[in-house]
N, C-alpha and C positions, 0 to 999 in steps of 0.2 A: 499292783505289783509291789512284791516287799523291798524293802533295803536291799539283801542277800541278792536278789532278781536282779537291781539298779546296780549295783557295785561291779555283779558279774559280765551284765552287759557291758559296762562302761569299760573293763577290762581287755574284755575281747576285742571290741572298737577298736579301744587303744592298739592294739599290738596287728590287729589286723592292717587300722592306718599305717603305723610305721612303717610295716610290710609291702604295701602297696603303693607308699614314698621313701621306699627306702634310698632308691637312686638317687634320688637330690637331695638325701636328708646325710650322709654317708658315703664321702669321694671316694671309697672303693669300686672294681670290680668285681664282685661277690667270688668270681669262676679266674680272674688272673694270676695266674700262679707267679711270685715271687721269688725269687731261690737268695735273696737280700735277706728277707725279713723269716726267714724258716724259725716257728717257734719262738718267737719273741712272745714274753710277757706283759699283759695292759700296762698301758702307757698313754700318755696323751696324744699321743701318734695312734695308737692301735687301741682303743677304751676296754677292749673285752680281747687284746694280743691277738695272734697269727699262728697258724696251725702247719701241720709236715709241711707244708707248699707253700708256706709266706701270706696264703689268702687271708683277708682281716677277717676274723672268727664274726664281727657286727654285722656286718655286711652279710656273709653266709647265711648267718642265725636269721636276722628280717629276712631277705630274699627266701629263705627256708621256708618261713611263716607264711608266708603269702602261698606257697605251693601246698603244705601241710593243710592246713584250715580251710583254701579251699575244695581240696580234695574231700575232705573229711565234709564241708556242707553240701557237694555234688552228690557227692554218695549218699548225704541223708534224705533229699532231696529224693534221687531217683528210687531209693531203696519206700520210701512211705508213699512213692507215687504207684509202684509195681503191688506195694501191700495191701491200697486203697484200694486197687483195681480189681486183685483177686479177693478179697476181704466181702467186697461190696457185692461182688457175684455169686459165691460159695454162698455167703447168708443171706441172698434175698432167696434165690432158685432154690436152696439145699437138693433134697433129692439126691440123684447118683452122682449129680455137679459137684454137690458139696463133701459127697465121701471120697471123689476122684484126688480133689483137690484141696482136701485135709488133709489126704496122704500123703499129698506130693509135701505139702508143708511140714506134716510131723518127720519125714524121710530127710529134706535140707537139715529141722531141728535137731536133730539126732544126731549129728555131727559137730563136735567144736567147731567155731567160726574161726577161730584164725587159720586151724589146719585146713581146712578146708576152702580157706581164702586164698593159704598160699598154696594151694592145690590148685588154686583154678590160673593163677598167675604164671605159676608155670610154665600153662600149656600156651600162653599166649606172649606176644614179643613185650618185655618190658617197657614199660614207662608212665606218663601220667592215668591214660583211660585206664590202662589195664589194671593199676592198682583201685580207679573209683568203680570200674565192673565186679572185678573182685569182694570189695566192700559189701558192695551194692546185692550181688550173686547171694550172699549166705547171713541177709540182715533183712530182708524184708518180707522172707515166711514170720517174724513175730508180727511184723505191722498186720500180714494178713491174718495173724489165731487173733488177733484184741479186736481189730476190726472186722470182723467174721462174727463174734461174740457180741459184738454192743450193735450191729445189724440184725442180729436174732432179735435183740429183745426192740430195738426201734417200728422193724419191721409188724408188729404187734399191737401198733399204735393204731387208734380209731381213724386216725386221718390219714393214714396210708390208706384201711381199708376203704375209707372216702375216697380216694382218689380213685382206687382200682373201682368201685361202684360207679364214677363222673365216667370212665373209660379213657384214664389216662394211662398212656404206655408205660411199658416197664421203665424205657430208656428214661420219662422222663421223672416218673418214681423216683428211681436211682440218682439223678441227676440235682432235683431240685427237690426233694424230701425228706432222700436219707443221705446224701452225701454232705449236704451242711451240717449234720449231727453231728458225722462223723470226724469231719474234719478236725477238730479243735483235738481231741480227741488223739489224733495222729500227730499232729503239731507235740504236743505234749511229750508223747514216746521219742519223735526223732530229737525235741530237745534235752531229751535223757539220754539217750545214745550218745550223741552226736563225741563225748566226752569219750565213749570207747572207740568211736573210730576214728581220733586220733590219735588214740595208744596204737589201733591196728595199725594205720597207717604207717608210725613211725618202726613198731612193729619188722615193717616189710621191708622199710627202707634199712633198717640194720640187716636185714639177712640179705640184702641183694636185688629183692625183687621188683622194688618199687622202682623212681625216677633214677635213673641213671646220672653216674658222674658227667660232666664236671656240674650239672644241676645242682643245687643243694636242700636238704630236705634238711628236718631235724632227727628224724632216723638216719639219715646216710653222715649225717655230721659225726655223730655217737661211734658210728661204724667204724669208719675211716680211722677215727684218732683215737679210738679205744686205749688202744698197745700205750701210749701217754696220757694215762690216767694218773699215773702214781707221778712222773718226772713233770706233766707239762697239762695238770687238770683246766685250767681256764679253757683246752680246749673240746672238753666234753661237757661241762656244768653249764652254760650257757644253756645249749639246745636240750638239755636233761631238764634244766628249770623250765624252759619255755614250753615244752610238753606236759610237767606235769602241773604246771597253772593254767593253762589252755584248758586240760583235761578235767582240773577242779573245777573251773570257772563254767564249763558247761554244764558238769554234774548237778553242780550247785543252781542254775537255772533250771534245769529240767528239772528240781526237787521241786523248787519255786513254781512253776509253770502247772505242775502234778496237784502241788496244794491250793491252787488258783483255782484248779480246773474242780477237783475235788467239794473247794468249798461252793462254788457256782452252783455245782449238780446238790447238792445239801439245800441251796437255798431254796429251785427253783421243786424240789422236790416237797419241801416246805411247804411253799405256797399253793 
């Protein structure tokens, strides 16, 4: 694992701990509104000031964190576990399986994922699940087109067709032959994503649809105090930075993780 890999991690960590100590790190109540402290400036009282409702913006911003990042790894999670499944079915069986269910995939791809995300949000009552189903909904036809594609060509392999020769079942083909191939593989893409879907997620929560007030997200933070950008910016630039370092810091490992994986298959192709 390179530096760039190490540094990213250690970031995420970082910010992820704070988040998930923020209550004893940070004597605020993220959600108690103050009508004292309205729009006060950082101070040693308030390190990063207090927004329309007096809440300390530090407080918000962690407690944010914690909601944002994990949403954002739920949904990477479920969306490469839905992609592995159809992925790994579509190209071992192909046949009418697999043109059923290319289509279904190339029909999700065809549509922008955020529009389509906030379309699905919509239809269902706001909050946490519904924004990581969302996600989840219009992000794991890719895990199934790559893992579909590198099941074609595993599937090809002389020791598959030893197995099927010993009379081993499909299930367990699938299970112990090619889904270890596959896996790292998927790991790889969702640690490349996982950097857009906290832009979506934050995304959602500016337009309304995500977590609900008085919850705090770093979309809904943006949202909320927009209108004091220009008189009262401390309280947008916090969860504006902490999205789009979140979002570097993923890119930048899943680049890392890509070139890992990349240089592996190089080698072992080598040999």
């Amino acid at each position: 694992m390179g530096m760039t890999a190490r540094i990213s991690i250690g970031i995420i960590s970082v910010l992820f701990l704070l988040s998930l100590f923020s209550p004893y790190l940070v004597p605020y109540d993220p959600d108690a509104i103050d009508l004292g402290s309205i729009r006060q400036s950082p101070s040693m009282k308030h390190l990063l000031g207090t927004d329309s409702k007096g809440r300390d913006i530090l407080a918000r911003a962690l407690s944010g964190g914690k909601i944002s990042i994990g949403i954002s790894v739920f949904a990477a999670v479920i969306s490469m576990s839905i992609g592995l499944c159809v992925g790994l079915v579509s190209g071992y069986y192909r046949g009418a399986i697999d043109t059923a269910l290319m289509a279904f995939v190339d029909l999700i791809l065809a549509f922008p994922s955020l529009i389509l995300a906030i379309g699905i949000s919509v239809l269902m009552p706001p909050g946490i699940y519904t924004v990581v189903i969302a996600i989840a909904s219009v992000s794991w036809a890719s895990f199934a087109r790559l893992i579909r594609g590198h099941v074609l060509s595993v599937s090809e392999q002389p020791y598959i067709e030893a197995a099927r020769a010993i009379g081993c079942s499909d299930l367990r083909i699938l299970l112990r032959h090619i889904l270890p191939q596959c896996l790292p593989l998927a790991l790889v893409m969702a640690g490349m994503k996982l950097g857009g879907y906290i832009l979506t997620e934050a995304a959602m929560g500016f337009l309304g649809l995500g977590v609900q007030p008085p919850t705090a997200t770093w979309g809904s933070m943006i949202s909320s105090n927009r209108a004091y950008l220009n008189a009262a910016p401390w309280m947008v630039l916090p969860p504006g930075v902490l999205i789009g370092l979140t979002a570097l810091c993923f890119n930048l490992l899943g680049d890392s993780l890509r070139d890992g994986f990349d240089a592996a298959r190089n080698k072992l192709r080598y040999y």
